[in-house]
Structure formats: C-alpha cells, structure tokens
C-alpha positions in Angstrom: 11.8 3.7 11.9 15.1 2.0 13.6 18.0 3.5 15.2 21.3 2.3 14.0 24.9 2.9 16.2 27.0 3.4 12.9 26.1 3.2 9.3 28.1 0.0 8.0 25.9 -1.7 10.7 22.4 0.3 9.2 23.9 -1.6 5.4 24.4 -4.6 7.1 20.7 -4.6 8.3 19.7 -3.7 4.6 21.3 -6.2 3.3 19.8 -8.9 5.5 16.7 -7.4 5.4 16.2 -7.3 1.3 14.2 -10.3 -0.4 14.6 -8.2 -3.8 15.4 -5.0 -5.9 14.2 -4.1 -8.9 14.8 -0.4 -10.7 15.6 1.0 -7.4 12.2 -0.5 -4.9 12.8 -3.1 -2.8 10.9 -5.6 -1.2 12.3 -6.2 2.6 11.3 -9.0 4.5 8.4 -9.3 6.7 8.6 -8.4 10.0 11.5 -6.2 9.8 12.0 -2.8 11.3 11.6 -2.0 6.8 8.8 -4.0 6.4 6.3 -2.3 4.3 8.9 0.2 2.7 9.9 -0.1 -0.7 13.6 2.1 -0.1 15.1 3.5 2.9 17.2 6.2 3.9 19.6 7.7 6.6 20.5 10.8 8.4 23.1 11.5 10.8 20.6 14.0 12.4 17.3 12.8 13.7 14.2 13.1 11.1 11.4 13.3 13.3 9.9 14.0 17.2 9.7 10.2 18.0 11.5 9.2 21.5 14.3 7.5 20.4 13.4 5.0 23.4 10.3 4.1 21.6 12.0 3.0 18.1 13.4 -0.1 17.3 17.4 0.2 17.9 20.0 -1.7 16.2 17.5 -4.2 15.0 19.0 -7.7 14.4 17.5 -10.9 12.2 16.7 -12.1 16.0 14.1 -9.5 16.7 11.8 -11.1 14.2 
C-alpha cells in the first residue's frame, strides 16, 4: 500500500511503475510500492487500519 497527495501524481507512479499490460493484469516493476500486484486501485477515503505513517507515501522511481 502507498499514499499518494493527488491522483494525477498516483497515475504518474503507475505509469512509471508498469513493465507490461496485458487484458487488464499488469506486471509492475520490482521493488515498487506495486510490486507483486497484478492491478491497482484508489480511494479518496482510506481502505484499511494501517498508520498512514507506516506506508510508503508519494513513492518516487528514487525509493527503489
């Protein structure tokens, strides 16, 4: 799970973070906060318990 400050910078991260799609899975690269994950999603409200302090937040190609 990541944090994200606004969504166009969430589809930026998607974007950077995708090695391929095909019929709607993705492969993300390794090391990212998507790593593992074959799609991803967002929510303007949180989706689980975790400390938001404890989560990755505004992940950048640097934190690799």
């Amino acid at each position: 799970m990541a944090t994200f400050v606004s969504e166009p910078q969430l589809l930026s991260y998607v974007r950077w973070a995708t090695l391929s799609e095909l019929d709607g899975l993705r492969k993300f690269e390794k090391g990212s906060a998507l790593a593992s994950y074959n799609q991803f999603g967002y929510s303007g409200d949180p989706l689980t318990d975790d400390d938001s302090e404890a989560v990755d937040h505004n992940p950048t190609p640097s934190m690799l």
